[in-house]
Rosetta silent file (secondary structure, phi, psi, omega in degrees, C-alpha in Angstrom):
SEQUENCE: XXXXXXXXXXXXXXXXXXXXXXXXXXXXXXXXXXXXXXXXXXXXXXXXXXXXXXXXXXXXXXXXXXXXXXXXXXXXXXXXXXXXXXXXXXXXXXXXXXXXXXXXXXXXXXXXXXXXXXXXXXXXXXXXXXXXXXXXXXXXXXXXXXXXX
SCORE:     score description
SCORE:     0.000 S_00000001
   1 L     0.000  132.460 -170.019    0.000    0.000    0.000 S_00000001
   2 L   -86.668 -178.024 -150.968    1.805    3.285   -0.939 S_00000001
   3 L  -144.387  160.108  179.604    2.059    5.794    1.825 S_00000001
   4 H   -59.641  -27.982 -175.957    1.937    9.699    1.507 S_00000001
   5 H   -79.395  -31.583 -178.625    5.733   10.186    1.237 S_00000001
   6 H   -68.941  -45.966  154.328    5.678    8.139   -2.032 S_00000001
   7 H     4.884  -77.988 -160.340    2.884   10.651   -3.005 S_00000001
   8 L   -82.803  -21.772 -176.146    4.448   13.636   -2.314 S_00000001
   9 L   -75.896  -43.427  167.257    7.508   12.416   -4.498 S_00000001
  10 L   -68.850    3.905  161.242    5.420   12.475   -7.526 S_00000001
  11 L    51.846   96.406 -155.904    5.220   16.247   -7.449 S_00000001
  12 H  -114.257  -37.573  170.394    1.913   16.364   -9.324 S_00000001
  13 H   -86.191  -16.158  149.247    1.784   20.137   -9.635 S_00000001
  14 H   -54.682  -42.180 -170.875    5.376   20.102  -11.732 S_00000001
  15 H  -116.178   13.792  131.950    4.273   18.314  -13.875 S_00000001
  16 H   -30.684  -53.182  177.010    0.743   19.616  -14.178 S_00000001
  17 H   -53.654 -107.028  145.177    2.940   22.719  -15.185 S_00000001
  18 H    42.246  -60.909 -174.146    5.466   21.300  -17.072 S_00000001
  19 H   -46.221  -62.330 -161.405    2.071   19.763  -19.318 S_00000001
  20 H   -57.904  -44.450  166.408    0.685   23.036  -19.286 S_00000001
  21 H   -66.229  -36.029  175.158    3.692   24.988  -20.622 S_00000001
  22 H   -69.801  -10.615  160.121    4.538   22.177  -23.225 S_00000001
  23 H   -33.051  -82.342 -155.228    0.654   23.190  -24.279 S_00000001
  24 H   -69.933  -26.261 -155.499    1.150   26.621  -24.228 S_00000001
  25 H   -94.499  -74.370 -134.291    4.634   26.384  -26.412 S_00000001
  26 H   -75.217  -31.993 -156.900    2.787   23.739  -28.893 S_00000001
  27 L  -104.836   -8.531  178.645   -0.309   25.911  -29.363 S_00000001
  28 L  -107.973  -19.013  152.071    1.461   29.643  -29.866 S_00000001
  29 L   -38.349  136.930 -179.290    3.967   28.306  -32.457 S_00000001
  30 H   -54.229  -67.833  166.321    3.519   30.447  -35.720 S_00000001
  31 H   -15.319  -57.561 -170.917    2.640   27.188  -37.517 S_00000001
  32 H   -88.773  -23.517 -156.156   -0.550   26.271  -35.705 S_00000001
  33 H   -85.592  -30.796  161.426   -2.002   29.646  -35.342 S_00000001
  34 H   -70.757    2.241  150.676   -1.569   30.321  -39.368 S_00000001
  35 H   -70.694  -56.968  165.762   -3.138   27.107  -39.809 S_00000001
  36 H   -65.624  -10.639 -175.957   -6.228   28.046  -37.932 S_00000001
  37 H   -72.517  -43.812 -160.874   -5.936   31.532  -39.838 S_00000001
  38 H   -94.688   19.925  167.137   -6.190   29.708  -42.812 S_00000001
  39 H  -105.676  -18.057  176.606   -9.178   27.506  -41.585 S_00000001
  40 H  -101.671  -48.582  151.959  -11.128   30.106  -40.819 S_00000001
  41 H   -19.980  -64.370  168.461  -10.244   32.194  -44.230 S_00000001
  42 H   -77.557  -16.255  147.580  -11.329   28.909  -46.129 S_00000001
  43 H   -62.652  -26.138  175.248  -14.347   28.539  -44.510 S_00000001
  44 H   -73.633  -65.369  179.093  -15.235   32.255  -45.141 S_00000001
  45 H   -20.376  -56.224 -163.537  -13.991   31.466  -48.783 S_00000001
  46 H   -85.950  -23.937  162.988  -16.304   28.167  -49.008 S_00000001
  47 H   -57.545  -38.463  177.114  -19.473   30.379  -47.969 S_00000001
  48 H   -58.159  -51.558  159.820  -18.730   32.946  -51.143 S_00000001
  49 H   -40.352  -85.351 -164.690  -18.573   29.814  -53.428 S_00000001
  50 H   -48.059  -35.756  168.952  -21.665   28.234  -51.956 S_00000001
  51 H   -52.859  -64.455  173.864  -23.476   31.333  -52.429 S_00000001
  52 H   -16.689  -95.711 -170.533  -21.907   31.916  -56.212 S_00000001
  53 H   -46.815  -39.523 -168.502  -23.690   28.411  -57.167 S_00000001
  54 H   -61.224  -56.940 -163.164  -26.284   28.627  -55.161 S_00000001
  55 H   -91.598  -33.209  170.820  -27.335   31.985  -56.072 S_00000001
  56 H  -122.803  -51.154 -143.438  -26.372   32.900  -59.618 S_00000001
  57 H   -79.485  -52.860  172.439  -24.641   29.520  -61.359 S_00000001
  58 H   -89.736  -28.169  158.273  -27.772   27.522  -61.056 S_00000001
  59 H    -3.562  -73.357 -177.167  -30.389   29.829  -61.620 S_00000001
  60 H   -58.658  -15.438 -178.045  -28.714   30.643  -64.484 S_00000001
  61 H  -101.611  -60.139 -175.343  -28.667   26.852  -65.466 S_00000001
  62 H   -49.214  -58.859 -168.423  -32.107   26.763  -64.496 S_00000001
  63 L   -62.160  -17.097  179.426  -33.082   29.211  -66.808 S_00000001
  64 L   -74.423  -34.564 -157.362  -31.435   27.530  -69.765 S_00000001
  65 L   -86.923 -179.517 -173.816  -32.628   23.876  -69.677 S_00000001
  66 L  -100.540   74.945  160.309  -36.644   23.022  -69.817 S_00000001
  67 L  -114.112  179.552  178.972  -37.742   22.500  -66.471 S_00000001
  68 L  -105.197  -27.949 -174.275  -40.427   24.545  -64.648 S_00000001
  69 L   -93.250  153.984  161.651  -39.033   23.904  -61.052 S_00000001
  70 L   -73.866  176.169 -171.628  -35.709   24.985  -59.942 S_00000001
  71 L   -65.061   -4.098  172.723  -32.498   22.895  -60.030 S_00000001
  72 L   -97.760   -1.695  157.542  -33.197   21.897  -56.395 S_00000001
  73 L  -104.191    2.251  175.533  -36.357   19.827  -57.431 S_00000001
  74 L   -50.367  113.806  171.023  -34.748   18.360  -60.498 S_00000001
  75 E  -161.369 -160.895 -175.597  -35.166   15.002  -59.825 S_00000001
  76 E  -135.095  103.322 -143.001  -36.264   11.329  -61.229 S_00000001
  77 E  -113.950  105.195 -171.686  -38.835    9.016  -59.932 S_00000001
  78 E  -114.392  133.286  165.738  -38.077    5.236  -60.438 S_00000001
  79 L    31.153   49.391  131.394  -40.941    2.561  -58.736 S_00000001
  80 L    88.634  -12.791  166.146  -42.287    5.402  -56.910 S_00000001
  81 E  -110.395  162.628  167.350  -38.880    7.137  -55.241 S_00000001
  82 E  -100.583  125.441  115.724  -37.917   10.197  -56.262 S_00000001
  83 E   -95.140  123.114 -179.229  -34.331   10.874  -56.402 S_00000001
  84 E   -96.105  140.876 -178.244  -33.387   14.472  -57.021 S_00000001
  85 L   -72.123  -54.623 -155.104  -30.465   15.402  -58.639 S_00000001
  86 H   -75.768  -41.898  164.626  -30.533   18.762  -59.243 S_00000001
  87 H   -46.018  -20.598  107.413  -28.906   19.406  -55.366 S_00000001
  88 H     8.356  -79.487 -159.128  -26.326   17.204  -56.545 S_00000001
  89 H   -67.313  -22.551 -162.157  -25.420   18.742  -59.470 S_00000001
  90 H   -72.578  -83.280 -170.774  -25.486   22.377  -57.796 S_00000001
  91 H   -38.269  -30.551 -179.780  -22.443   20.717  -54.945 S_00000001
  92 H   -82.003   -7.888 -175.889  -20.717   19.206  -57.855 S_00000001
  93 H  -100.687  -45.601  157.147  -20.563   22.649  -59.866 S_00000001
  94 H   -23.554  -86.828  179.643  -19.729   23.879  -56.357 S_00000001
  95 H   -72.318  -37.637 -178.468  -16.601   21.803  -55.771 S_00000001
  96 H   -78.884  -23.084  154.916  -15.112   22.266  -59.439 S_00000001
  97 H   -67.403  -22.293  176.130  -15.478   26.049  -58.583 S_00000001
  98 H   -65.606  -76.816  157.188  -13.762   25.186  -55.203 S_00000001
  99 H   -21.133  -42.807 -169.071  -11.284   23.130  -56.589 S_00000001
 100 H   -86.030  -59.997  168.480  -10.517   25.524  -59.244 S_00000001
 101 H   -19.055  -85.895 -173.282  -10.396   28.571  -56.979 S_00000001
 102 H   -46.561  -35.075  178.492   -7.507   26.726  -54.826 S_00000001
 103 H   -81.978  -29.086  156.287   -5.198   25.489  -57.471 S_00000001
 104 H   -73.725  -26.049  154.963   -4.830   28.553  -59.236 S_00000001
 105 H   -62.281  -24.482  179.427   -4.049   30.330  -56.028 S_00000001
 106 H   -96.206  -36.103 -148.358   -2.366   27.845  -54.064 S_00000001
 107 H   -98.172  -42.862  167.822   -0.620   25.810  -56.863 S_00000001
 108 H   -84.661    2.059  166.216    0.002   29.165  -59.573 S_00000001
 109 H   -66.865 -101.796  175.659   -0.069   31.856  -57.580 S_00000001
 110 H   -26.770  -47.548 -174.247    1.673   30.974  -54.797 S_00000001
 111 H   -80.293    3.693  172.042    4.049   28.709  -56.790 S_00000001
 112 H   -70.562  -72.342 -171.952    4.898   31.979  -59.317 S_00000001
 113 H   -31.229  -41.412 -168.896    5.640   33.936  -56.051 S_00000001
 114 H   -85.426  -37.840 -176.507    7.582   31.273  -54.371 S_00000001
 115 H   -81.480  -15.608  144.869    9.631   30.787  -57.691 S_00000001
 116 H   -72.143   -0.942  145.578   10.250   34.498  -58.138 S_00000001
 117 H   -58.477  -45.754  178.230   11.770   34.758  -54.817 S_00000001
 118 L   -33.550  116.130 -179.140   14.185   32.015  -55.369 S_00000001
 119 L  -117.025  152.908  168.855   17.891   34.473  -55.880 S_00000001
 120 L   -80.872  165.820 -177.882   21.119   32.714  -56.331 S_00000001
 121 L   -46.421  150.764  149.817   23.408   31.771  -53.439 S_00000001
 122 L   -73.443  161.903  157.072   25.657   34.413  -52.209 S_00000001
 123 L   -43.209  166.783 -172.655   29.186   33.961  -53.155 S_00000001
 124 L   -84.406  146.202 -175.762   31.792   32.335  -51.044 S_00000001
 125 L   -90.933  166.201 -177.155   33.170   34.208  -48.033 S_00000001
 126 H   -26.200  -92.348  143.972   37.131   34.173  -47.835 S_00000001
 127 H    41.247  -96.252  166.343   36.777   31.235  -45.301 S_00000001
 128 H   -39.210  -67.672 -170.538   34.491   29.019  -47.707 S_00000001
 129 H   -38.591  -60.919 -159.103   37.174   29.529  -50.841 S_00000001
 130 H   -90.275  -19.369  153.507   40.211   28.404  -49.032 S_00000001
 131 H   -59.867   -9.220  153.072   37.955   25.066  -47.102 S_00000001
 132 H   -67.167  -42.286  172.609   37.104   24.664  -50.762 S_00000001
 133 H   -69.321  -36.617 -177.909   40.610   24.620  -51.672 S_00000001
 134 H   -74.110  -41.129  164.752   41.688   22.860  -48.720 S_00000001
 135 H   -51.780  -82.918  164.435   39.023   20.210  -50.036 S_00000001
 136 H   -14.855  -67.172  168.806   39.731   20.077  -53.858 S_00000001
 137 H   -27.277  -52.110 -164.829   43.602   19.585  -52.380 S_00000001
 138 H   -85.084  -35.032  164.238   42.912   16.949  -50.271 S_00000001
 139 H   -66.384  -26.953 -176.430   41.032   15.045  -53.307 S_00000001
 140 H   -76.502  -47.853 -152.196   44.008   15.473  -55.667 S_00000001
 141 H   -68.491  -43.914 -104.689   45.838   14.169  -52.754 S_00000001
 142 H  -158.794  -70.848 -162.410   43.542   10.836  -52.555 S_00000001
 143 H   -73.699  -35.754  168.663   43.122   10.280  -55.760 S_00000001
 144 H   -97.038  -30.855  164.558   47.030   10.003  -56.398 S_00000001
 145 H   -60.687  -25.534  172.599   47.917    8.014  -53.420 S_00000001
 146 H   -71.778  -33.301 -169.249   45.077    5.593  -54.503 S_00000001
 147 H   -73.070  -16.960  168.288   46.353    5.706  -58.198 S_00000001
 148 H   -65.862  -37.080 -170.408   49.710    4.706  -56.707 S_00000001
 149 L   -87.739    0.000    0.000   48.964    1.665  -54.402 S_00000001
């Protein structure tokens, strides 16, 4: 049966801390909070979309093809079910507007931006040249005692 001294050894409020600070360190790194920046961005981002289709793209559909109802009762009745369709099609025009949205901003946008940053190396400082030299030396060096043996 453990006894109060054994307790008291486990210091329970150190490492209560200890938890609490590796927390606090884990959850204030730049990394997660522009992650949540950019969860709440893309969530505003998927409401604008969802409107777009909702609100102009199928109308606008609607008004072309020959139905009477809007594109959210389009739908087909086999033995007496109905499955509609038209709700369907509106989230599927919906995600290829979604879809589209992110890859030209994330994959050409971003990827112009990241590849017009790219600069060449700086040059070597004194330093670098002669441990470059001192390398290059040291190969010639290698390369004729091996060519030797």
């Amino acid at each position: 049966m453990p006894t109060f001294d054994k307790l008291a050894e486990l210091e329970p409020a150190k490492k209560a801390f200890s938890l609490l600070e590796e927390f606090k360190n884990f959850a204030l790194r730049g990394n997660v909070i522009d992650l949540a920046i950019a969860v709440v961005v893309g969530g505003a981002f998927t409401n604008i979309v969802n409107s777009l289709v909702k609100n102009i793209i199928m109308p606008m559909v609607s008004l072309v093809t020959p139905a009477e109802e809007g594109y959210q009762k389009w739908a087909i009745t086999v033995g007496g079910k109905s499955i509609t369709y038209g709700a369907f099609l509106a989230d599927v025009v919906n995600f290829l507007i979604l879809a589209a949205a992110i890859y030209f901003f994330v994959v050409r946008f971003l990827g112009w931006v990241m590849h017009v940053k790219k600069a060449d190396p700086p040059p070597p400082t004194k330093d670098q040249e002669l441990l470059l030299e001192i390398r290059d030396l040291l190969k010639q060096q290698v390369a004729r005692n091996g060519a030797t043996t």
